[in-house]
C-alpha angles and dihedrals in degrees: 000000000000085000087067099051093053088040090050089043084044091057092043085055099036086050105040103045083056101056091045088057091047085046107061092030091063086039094060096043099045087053089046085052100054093044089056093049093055099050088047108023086174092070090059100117093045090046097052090041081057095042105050086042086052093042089054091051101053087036087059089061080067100050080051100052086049098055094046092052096049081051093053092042096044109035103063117194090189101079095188 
């Protein structure tokens, strides 16, 4: 039992430093974006096409964490 406890610590970590990453990534590039818009509102269309590709990307680091941590939570090495 005490395998589970580390594995289920092990998938809080796994998941949540991911999505902190993704967060303030997003965060940072979605506030870049709109600075950049507003100083050339001309560029709009390329700058959102950039932004949403590279919004996808870092959202993808939190598909993978998740995935990570179900792996960690589900396949148990330990057959007790």
């Amino acid at each position: 039992m005490f395998y589970y406890g580390l594995a289920a610590l092990g998938c809080s970590i796994a998941i949540g430093l991911g999505a902190l990453g993704a967060g303030i990534g997003q965060g940072i590039s979605t506030s870049k974006a709109c600075e950049g818009i507003a100083r050339n509102p001309a560029t709009a269309g390329k700058v959102t096409t950039t932004l949403i590709i590279g919004l996808a990307m870092m959202e993808s680091l939190t598909i993978y964490a998740l995935v990570v941590a179900l792996i960690i939570l589900f396949v148990n090495p330990f057959k007790i």
